[in-house]
Structures are given as structure tokens and as C-alpha cells.
C-alpha positions in Angstrom: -101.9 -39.4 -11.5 -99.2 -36.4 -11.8 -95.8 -37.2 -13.3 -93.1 -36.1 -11.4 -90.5 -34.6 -13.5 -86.6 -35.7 -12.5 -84.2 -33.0 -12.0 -80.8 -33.3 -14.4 -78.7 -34.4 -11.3 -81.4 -37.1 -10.8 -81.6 -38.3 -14.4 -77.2 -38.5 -14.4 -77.3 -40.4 -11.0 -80.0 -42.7 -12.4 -77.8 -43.7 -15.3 -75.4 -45.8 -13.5 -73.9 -46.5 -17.3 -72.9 -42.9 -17.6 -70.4 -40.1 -16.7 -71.5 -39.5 -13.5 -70.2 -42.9 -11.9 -68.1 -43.7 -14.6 -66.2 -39.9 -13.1 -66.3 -41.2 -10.1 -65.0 -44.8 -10.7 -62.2 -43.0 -12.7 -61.2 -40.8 -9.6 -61.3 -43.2 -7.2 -59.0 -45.9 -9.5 -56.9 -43.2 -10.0 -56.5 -42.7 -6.5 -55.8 -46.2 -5.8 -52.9 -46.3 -8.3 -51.3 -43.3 -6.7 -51.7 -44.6 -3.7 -50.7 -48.5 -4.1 -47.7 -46.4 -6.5 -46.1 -44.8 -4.0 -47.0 -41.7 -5.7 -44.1 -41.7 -8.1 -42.6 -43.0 -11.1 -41.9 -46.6 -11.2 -39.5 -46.1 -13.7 -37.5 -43.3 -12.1 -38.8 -42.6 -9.2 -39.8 -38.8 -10.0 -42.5 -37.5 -8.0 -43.1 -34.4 -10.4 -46.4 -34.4 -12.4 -47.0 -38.1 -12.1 -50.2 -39.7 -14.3 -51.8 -42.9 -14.2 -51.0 -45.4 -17.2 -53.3 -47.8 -18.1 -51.6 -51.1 -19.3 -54.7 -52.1 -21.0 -55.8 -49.1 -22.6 -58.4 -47.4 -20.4 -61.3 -47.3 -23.4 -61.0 -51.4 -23.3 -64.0 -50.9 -20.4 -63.6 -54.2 -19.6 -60.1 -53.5 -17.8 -60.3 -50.0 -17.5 -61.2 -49.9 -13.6 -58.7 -53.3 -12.6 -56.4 -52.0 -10.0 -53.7 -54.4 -11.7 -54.5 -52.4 -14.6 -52.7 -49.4 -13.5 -48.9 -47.7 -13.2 -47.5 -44.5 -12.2 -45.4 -43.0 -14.9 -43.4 -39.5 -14.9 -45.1 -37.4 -18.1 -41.1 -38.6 -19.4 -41.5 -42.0 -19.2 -45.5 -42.2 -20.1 -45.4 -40.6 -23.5 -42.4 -38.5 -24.2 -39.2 -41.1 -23.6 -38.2 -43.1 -26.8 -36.4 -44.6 -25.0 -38.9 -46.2 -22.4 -42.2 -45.3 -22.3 -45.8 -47.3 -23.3 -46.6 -44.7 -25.8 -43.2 -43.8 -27.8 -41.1 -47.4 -27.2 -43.9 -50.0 -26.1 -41.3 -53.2 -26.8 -39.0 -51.9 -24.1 -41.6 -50.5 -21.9 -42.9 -54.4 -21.9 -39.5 -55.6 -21.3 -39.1 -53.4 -18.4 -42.4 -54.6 -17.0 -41.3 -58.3 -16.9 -37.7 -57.5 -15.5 -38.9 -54.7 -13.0 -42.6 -55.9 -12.0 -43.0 -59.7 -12.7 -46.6 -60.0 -11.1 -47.8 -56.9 -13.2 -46.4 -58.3 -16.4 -47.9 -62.0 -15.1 -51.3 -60.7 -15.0 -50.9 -58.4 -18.4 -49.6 -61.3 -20.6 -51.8 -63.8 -19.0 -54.9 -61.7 -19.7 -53.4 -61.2 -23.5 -53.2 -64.4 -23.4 -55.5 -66.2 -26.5 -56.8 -68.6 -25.0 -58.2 -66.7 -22.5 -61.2 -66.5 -23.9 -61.6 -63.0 -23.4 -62.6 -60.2 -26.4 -60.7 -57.1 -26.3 -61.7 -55.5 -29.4 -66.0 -55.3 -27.5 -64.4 -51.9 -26.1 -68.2 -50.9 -25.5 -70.0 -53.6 -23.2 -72.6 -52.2 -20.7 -71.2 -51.1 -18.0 -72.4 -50.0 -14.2 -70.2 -47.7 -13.2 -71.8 -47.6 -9.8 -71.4 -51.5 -9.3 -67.4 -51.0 -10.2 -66.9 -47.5 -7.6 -68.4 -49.5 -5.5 -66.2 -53.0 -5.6 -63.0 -50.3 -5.4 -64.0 -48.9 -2.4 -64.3 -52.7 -1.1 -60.8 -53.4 -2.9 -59.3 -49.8 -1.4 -60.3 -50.9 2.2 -59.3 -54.4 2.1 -55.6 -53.4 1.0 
């Protein structure tokens, strides 16, 4: 019996725990967030250069794909503000959250919460990336 040999795009689209869905999960959550965002900042409201924050940090795999996960920040207000940003002042940035988006800051301290059973520090479970592109592209068409 001859062995058929895979080609290298074969082999990364077999691996749906790599980079090749994991790429495309990222784009498409990414797209989401802009999207559901408004395509600004939700601090300020500036359109210019906006990025996708992760609340959860995005190499916590568990959460890095959860649309609730996500914010649109200005580059100001996502790592350079010390006044308010997640990355420079993450006390007032969480205080903002709870004034200025109650449900985000609801799901965020309620899946912090201790006794949820949930381990954040496993940053590294398997995961199939091509199971999670494909439960956002339900999500994306059902709202």
C-alpha cells in the first residue's frame, strides 16, 4: 500500500489545535468586537487606530475567543493613559468598567469570581480552534 505524503497546508489544516484556526478564530473575534464596538473607543469615542482589549488576558485560552471577553480601546486608553487604561492604571480602568458597562464588568467579576470553580492559571488546555471559529460564526449570525 503507498503512503500518501500530506502537503504543509494539509498538515496545518489537520491540526485544528494550531495556528492555522487559532489565526482564524483570532480574526474573526476580533471582527466581532469591532463590530458589536461600534468601531471605536469605549472610553472616548476615537475612531483612530482602535485595537481589541482582552479583559481576560487573551493567553488565558480558556477566554480568549468569548465575545464578552473583548473591548475596543484607542492605543491612549489601551496601554499608554495612566490615567485610564487596562495596562498602565488597571484599578481605574475596572472602575470605569462597572460605572460605564455594568453587564461587561457583571460577567468579568462573576467569572473571577472564586467560587466559580474555574482555573485561570491552566493558560494551555487543548484547544480546537476550528470548533471555537466555528461557534463565532454561529454567535456572529445570531446577533
Amino acid at each position: 500500500m503507498k503512503k500518501t505524503k500530506m502537503s504543509k497546508l494539509a498538515k496545518r489544516i489537520a491540526n485544528v489545535g494550531g495556528k492555522f484556526w487559532r489565526n482564524k478564530a483570532d480574526k474573526l473575534w476580533k471582527e466581532i468586537i469591532f463590530t458589536k464596538g461600534g468601531r471605536c473607543c469605549a472610553i472616548c469615542g476615537s475612531r483612530d487606530y482602535i485595537q481589541a482589549h482582552h479583559l481576560i488576558p487573551r493567553n488565558i485560552l480558556l477566554f480568549r475567543h468569548y465575545i464578552k471577553n473583548g473591548i475596543l480601546l484607542c492605543p491612549l486608553h489601551h496601554r499608554y493613559s495612566f490615567l485610564l487604561s487596562p495596562h498602565k492604571n488597571p484599578i481605574r480602568f475596572i472602575l470605569w468598567l462597572q460605572k460605564n458597562d455594568p453587564e461587561k464588568w457583571k460577567w468579568l467579576s462573576e467569572t473571577f469570581n472564586l467560587q466559580s470553580g474555574v482555573d485561570l492559571g491552566d493558560g494551555h488546555p487543548e484547544v480546537n480552534y476550528k470548533e471555537v471559529l466555528e461557534k463565532l460564526l454561529v454567535e456572529n449570525s445570531n446577533g
